[in-house]
Each structure stands twice: as structure tokens, then as C-alpha cells.
N, C-alpha and C positions, 0 to 999 in steps of 0.2 A: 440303575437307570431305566432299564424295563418295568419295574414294578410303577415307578416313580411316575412313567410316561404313563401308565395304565392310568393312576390317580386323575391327575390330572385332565384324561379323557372324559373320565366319568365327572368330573366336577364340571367341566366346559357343557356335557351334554345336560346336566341339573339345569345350569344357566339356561343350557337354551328353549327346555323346558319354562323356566319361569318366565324367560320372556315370551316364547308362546302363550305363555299365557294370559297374561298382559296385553297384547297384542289386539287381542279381540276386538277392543275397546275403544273409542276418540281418546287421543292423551290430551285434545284442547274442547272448546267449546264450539259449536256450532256454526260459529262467526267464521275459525281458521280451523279445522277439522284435518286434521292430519293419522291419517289412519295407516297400521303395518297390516300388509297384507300376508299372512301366512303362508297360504300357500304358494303365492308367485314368490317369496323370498325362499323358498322351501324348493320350490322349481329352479332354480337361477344357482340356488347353493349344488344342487342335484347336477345342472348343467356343468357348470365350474368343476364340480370333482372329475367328470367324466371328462372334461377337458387335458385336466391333471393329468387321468389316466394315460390316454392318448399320447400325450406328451412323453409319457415316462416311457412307453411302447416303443419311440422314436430313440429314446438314449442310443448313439453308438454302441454301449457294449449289451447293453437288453436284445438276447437272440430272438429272430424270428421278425415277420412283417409288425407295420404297426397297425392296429388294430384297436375296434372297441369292445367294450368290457362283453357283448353278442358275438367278437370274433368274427367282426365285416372287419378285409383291411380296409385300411386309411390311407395309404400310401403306398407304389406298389413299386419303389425305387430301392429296395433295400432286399437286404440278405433271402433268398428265395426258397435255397434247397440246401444240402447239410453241406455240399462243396461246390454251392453254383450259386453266383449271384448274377446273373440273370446278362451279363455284360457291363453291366455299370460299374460304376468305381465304389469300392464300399468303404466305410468309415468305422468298422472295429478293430480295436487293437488284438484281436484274437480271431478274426475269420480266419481260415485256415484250409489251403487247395494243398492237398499232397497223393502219392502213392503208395501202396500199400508194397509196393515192389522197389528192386532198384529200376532208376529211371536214368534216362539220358538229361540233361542240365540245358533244356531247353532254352535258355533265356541267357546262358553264355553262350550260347551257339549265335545268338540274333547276336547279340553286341560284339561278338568275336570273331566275323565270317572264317578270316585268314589266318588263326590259332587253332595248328593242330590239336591242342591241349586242351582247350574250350570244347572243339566239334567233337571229342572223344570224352571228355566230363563225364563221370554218370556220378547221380544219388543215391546216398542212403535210402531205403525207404524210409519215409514218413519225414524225408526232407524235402521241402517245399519247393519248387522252381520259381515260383513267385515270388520267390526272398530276391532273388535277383534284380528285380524290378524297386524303380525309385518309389519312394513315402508316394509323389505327385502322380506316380503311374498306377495306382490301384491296389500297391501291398498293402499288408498288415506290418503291421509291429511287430506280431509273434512270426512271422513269417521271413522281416528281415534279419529278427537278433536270431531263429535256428540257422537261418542259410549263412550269415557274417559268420557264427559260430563253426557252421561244418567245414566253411574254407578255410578261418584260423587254425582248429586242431587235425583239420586233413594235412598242412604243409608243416606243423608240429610232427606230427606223425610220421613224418617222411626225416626225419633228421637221424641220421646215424646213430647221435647218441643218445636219442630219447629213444630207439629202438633197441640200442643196449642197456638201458633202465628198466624200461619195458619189461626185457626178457626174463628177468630177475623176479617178475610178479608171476609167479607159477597160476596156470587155472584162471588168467585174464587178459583179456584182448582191448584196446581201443582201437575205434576207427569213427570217422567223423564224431558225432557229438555223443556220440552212444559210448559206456562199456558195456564188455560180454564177461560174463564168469561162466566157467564150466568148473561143473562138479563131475567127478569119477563117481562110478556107481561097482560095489563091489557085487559079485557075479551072483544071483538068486537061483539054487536049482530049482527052486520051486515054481520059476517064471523064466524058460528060457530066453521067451522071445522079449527080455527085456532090452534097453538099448547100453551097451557098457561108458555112457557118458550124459550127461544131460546140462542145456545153456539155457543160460538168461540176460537177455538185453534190456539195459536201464540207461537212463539220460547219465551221461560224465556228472558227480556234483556240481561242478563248477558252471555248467551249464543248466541245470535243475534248478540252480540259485537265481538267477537270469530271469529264467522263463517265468519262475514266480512271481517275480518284480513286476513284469506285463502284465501279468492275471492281477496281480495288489491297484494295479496302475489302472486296468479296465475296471476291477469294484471301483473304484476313486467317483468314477463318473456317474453309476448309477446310484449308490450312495447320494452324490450332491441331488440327482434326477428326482430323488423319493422324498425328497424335504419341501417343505413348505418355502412357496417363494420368496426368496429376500433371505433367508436362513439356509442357504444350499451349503455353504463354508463354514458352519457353527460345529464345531465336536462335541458341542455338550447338548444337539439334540437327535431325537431319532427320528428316519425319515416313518415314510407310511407303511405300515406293516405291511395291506393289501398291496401294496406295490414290491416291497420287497418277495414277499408270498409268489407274486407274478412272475419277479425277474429268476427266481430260484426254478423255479415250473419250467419254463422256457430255459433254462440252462440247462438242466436236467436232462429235456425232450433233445436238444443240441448234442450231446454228450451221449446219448443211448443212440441215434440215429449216425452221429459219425464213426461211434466204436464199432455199431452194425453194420454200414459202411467199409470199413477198410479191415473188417473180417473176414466179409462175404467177399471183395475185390482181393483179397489176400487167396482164400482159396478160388475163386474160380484162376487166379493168374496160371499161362504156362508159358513156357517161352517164347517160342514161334505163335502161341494160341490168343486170347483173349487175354487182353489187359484194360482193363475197365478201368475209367478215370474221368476227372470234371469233364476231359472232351469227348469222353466216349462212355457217359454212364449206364448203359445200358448194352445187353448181348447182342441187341438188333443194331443199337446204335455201330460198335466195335465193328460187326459184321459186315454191314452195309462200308466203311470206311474201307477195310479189309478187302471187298470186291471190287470198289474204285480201284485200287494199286494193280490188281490183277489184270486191269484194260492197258496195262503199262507192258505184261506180258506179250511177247510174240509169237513165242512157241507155240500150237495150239496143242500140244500133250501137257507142255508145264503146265499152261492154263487152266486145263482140262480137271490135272492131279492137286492143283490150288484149290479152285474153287471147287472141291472135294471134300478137300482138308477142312478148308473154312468152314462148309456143313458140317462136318464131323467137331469141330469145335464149337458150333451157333449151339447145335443140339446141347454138348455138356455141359457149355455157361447156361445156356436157359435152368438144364434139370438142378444145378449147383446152386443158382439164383433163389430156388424155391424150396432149398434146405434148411429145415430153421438151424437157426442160428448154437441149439442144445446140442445138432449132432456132435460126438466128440470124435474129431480129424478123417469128414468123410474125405473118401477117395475113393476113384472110380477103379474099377477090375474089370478085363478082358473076361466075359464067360468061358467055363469048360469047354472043349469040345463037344462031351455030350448034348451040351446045350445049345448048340448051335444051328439046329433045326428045329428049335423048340420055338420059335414066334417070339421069343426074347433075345433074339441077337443085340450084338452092341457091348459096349460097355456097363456097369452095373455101378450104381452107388453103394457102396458101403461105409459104416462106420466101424474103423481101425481102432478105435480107444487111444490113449493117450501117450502110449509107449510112447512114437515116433512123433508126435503131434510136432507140428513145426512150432519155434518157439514163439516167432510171434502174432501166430493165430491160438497157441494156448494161452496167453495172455489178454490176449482181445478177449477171447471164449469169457473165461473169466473173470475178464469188467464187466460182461452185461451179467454173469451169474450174480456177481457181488452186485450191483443193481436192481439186478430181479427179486432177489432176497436177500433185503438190506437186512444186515445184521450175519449174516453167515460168515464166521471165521475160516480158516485156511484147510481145517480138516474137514470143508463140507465141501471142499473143490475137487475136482478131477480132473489130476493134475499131475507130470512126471516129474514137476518141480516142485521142491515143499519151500514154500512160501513162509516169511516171518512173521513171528506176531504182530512187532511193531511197526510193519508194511499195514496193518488194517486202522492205525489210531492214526486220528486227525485231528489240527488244533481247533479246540473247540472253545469261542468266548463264554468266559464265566463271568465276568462283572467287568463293569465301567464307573468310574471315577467320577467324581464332580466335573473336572477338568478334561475327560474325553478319552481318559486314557483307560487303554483296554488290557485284561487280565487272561491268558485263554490256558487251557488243559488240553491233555491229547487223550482222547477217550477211542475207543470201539465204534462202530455204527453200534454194534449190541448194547453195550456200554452207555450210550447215547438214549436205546432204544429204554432200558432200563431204568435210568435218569427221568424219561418223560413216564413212566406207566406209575412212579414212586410220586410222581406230582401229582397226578389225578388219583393216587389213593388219597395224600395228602388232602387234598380238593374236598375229597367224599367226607371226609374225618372233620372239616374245618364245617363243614355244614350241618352235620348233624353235629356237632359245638352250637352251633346257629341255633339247628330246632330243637333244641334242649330250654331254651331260652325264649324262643317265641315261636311256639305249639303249632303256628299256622303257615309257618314258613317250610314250604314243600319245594322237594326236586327230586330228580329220577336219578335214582342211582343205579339202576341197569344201562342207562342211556349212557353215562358216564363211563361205566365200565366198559361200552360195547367201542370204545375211544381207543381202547388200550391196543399196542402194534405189538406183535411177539415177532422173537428174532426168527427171520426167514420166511416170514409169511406173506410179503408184501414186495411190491416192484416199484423201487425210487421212483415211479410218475405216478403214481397210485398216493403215494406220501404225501409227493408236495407239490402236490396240487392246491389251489387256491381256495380254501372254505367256504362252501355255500352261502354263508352268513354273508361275509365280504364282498362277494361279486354280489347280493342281495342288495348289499348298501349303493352299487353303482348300476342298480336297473338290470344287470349281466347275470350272465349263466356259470356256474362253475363246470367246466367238462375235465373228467381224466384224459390228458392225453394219449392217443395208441403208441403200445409199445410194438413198433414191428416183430415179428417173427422171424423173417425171412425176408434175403435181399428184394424179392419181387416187391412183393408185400410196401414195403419202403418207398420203391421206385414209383407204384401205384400209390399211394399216399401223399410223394412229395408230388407228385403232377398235381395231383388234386389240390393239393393249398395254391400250388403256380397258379390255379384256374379262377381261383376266388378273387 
């Protein structure tokens, strides 16, 4: 079907070609002079695509403002920052407000004043409080089916006798939509300070099945978005490449910026300390909240010893904020005595390694690793948990049918990466076939080669990003998007798009 659409393209561009060419000319006599004007029809077609673009910018599930192919938005009513949509109501089935911590269940507290059970509620992390809220009041899809989901198998989980089934699964836990497995670690003399047990938390099947259907349900849209108008519901065509190119870019940028997100809010959290979230995305923001409540104090010693603390915490989410994102499980350490009139008092960051690494900031760690170096298998991670192979292969379309219907394989990023570097040797081979046959037909086979991505080498926004050629065609600039570093980093970036 891709081969088939390329044809195709190129037979349409011959045409328009020949009637270019033609064009030039009166097609009548003098009398009735009817003339095509190339360039204003060449202007008007230029206009039209960029229209397209804009439009496809606006899909519901196309993350990010809508914008032209220079990246002025267009509209400045939609999805803003990686967990803030500015207060408007948004319209993707995958926007997504959560916490990196457990939280309190906000939004059964409103609807529930006088339910002891509701005002004591708390969340999962990375369940949503905005699942609570109606389709009409501003959720998402993915935000109602995790929360419907946490409330069904939270009061499953409370049943006697699924607690006695339960018990029988040696080394695994459920609680809300998650399972936990723990593996035992038998004892290394060679590494005391190992941990003698190590967990990992994944979505229940049952619920990973779900949450797919959303994500199948949000392509749906952008898909029809990228096709030619009138042809949005056709299976047997394929939308615009540049436009798919776009929506993949922007998912991409989505997806590195939320994982950085509830990495960096994952570690800086402590109890009593900073809990950064949509209401409080930033140290000064928390802080400033934090000192409000303290006017609420009477005592002036509490008060005193509060707004104390609070500094003592403003200070470690700032220096945590601007960690990238590689350290492996900083944490702060009380200095020596010795050192205590060294002009370094305070607490100290360090990097602990991965023994104790919580489980799921070493998960987060390494989505944005497998992102930064697509193509890196399990043994390029640092990690207390050894990861599956078949945790790294994804379905990947291999063919489509006359009829629409699609073929896919689970491959590697590596696997993947491999697959494209085997076509452009292919490529090189099929051309000089070419100039074996006519002498004068030249190409650059270093330029081709210099195409080629080796596994590890590359950060998924670096990838897919939109080809120079492509955003060429629409007047636009191709930029790589920045991949933050660190939470600061992030926090200053996403102002700056607010500001545009």
C-alpha cells in the first residue's frame, strides 16, 4: 500500500508537470482568451496545504498547540503544557493530570462532602483525580476508564475471597489498577549493600487491554485528520505522510516531557515536603502555597519552625529540579560533621546507584533512557531489575491489503533500526543497477549512507522529527524538538511555548 501510494504520487506530480507545461499558452484564440496562470494556481495549491496542515494541528489527539508549518500558534485554546491545559476544557482522549505520588481523591471529596470514605479516598500514583469528573466537565477518556478502573478493582480487592486467591500467587500483589511482582534476590558476597528483594509495577492485563483501545480510539482521529478531504473513512487510502511525520513528532515530544515530568515530581516528593503537581508545578509555586497555610498558624514558635522547614524544603526541590534526569537515584545526605564548618553545610546530593532506586522512578529513568537511545536492549540499562526481552518489541505494520486490512510483526527499536539501514543499502544497490544502464545517472552514496541510525546513538525526538524536504513543501522549517534535561529545564521551556 506504501509502495503503491509512492507510485502514484509521482505519476500525479508528472501530470502536473505536463500541465505546467501547457499552461503557459492561450488554450483558445484571441476572441475568448482563457489563460492558466501558474503561479497564482501554484500559490492557492501552497495556500490550501498549509491550510490542511493547520487543520490536522487542531485534531483532538495531535498533541501540542495548533500551529503553522513556522510554529506561530494558531490557536491558543488547547493543550498548553505536558499536565496543564491552561483551564479550558480539553478535547483529547488522552490528556492526562496525575501524580507521581499517592494523592488524596480530590474530586470524591467535592461530590462527597459528608462520606467519611470519599474525604479519606487516596490514589494510586499515576491515577488520575480527574477521572472523577464527567466527559462534560473537562476529563479525558483515558482519565475516566484508569479512575472507573481503580474504583472497580480497589473494592474487588477488598473481597475476602479474592484476598484468599490472591495469597496463593506467591511474589505478587494487586492494588488498584496496578500489579506488583517481587522477585527475591539471593545474597551476593561480592555486593553487600545489595537489597535482598527487588519490585516492579505494571498495569493489571486486564486494564492494559482498555487503556489500548483509547490510544487505537485516539489514532482513529488523526488518521481520518491526515487524509484528503472527502476520503477521511476510506481504508484503502493513506493519509499524508508529512502529517503523520508531524503527529508522531509531537507525540514523541508529549511523551519525553510527561515521563520527565513525573520522574523529576517523583523524586523531588516527600511527605510533609514538596509535592509538585498541575496545581503546583513548580518549587516556588508549592512554596508560596505552603506559606499561605502557615498564616493559618497562631503559635508564633510553630510558625516560626514552619516557615523554616519550608525553606529547607524550597532550597532541595529547587537543587532536585535541576538534576538531570541520568542521575541514577539521587538523594540528598546530611554532611559529616567534619564538614560542617566547611562553607558547605546543608544537605548534599548524591547519586546512590540503583540498588535501592525506587521502583518507579527506575522505570521512568529508563523510558527516557530507551528514548534517548532508541535501540538500547535491557542489558544497556541500569537497573536492579532485569527487564524482558520481549518488554522491548512493538507491533510493527508490515503490509496492508487491497481491502485496508493491516499485517503487523513485533520487532526491537533495534530490530526496527536495522530493518531501515537494510533499505537504504537496498536503495544504494538498486541505483547503481540504474547506472550501470545509463552512465549519466548520478547520486551520492555517502549522503545516503550518512541516513543510516545505529542502535543507541540517537534520542526518539531527534528521529522523528519531520524531514526538511517535507516542511520544505509547506513554506516551514523542520526543527528537532529539545529534549529536556532536567525538571527546571522543562518548567522553562514549557513557559516559553505558553508565551507564544
Amino acid at each position: 500500500m506504501f509502495q503503491r501510494s509512492l507510485k502514484t504520487n509521482r505519476s500525479l506530480r508528472l501530470l502536473s508537470l505536463l500541465a505546467l507545461a501547457f499552461s503557459t499558452a492561450p488554450l483558445w484564440g484571441e476572441g475568448g482568451v482563457v489563460q492558466y496562470d501558474a503561479e497564482t494556481e501554484a500559490e492557492k495549491a501552497r495556500k490550501n496545504y498549509i491550510e490542511r496542515f493547520i487543520k490536522f494541528t487542531q485534531d483532538q489527539n495531535v498533541s501540542g498547540k495548533a500551529k503553522d508549518p513556522n510554529g506561530k500558534v494558531i490557536q491558543n485554546n488547547q493543550k498548553s503544557r505536558f499536565n496543564k491545559d491552561d483551564g479550558n476544557s480539553f478535547e483529547s482522549l488522552l490528556t492526562y493530570h496525575d501524580a507521581a505520588y499517592d494523592s488524596d481523591d480530590e474530586e470524591a471529596k467535592k461530590q462527597n462532602p459528608n462520606d467519611p470514605k470519599a474525604q479519606n479516598r487516596t490514589l494510586a500514583p499515576f491515577v488520575s483525580s480527574h477521572g472523577g469528573i464527567a466527559a462534560g466537565g473537562g476529563s479525558s477518556q483515558l482519565e475516566r476508564t484508569v479512575y472507573e478502573k481503580h474504583t472497580e478493582y480497589s473494592k474487588q480487592d477488598e473481597d475476602p475471597q479474592v484476598q484468599k486467591q490472591r495469597a496463593k500467587e506467591k511474589g505478587v500483589r494487586y492494588f488498584s489498577v496496578f500489579k506488583e511482582d517481587t522477585r527475591e534476590l539471593e545474597p551476593n558476597p561480592k555486593n553487600p549493600d545489595q537489597p535482598e528483594s527487588v519490585s516492579r509495577v505494571t498495569l493489571r492485563p486486564e486494564v492494559k487491554e482498555v487503556i489500548e483501545q483509547v490510544g487505537a480510539e485516539a489514532f482513529q482521529t488523526v488518521e481520518r485528520s491526515a487524509k484528503e478531504p472527502g476520503a477521511e473513512n476510506d481504508p484503502k487510502l493513506m493519509g499524508n505522510l508529512t502529517f503523520y511525520r508531524e503527529a508522531v513528532a509531537r507525540a514523541s515530544k508529549a511523551m519525553w516531557d510527561s515521563t520527565l515530568a513525573n520522574l523529576s515530581q517523583r523524586r523531588i516528593f516527600t511527605p510533609r515536603g514538596s509535592r509538585l503537581s498541575e496545581g503546583a508545578a513548580s518549587c516556588e509555586n508549592w512554596a508560596q502555597n505552603a506559606n499561605a497555610e502557615l498564616e493559618k498558624l497562631t503559635d508564633p514558635d510553630e510558625k516560626k519552625s514552619e516557615a523554616e522547614r519550608v525553606q529547607k524544603e524550597l532550597k532541595k526541590c529547587q537543587q532536585m529540579s535541576q538534576v538531570s534526569w541520568r542521575m541514577v537515584n539521587p538523594k540528598f545526605e546530611e554532611p559529616d560533621g567534619n564538614q560542617g564548618n566547611s562553607g558547605n553545610s546543608g544537605p548534599q546530593l548524591k547519586e546512590k546507584g540503583p540498588n535501592y532506586e525506587d521502583k518507579y522512578s527506575r522505570d521512568l529513568r529508563n523510558q527516557l533512557e530507551v528514548m534517548d537511545k532508541v535501540g538500547v536492549g535491557p542489558d544497556g540499562l541500569k537497573s536492579n531489575w532485569k527487564y524482558d526481552e520481549e518488554e522491548f518489541k512493538n507491533e510493527v505494520l508490515s503490509e496492508t491489503d487491497d481491502e485496508g486490512n493491516v499485517s503487523t510483526v513485533k520487532m526491537t527499536n533495534a530490530e526496527q533500526l536495522d530493518s531501515y539501514n537494510k533499505a537504504l543499502d537496498e536503495s544504494i544497490e538498486s541505483m547503481k543497477a540504474v547506472q550501470k544502464t545509463l552512465p549519466d545517472f548520478q547520486f551520492d552514496e555517502k549522503e545516503i549512507q550518512a541516513k543510516k541510525i545505529q542502535a543507541g546513538q540517537k534520542n526518539i525526538l531527534e528521529i522523528n522529527k519531520v524531514p526538511e524536504q517535507m516542511m520544505e513543501e509547506l513554506g516551514g522549517q523542520s526543527n528537532t524538538p529539545k529534549a529536556a534535561e532536567n525538571y527546571s529545564e522543562l518548567l522553562q521551556e514549557q513557559s516559553g511555548d505558553s508565551a507564544q
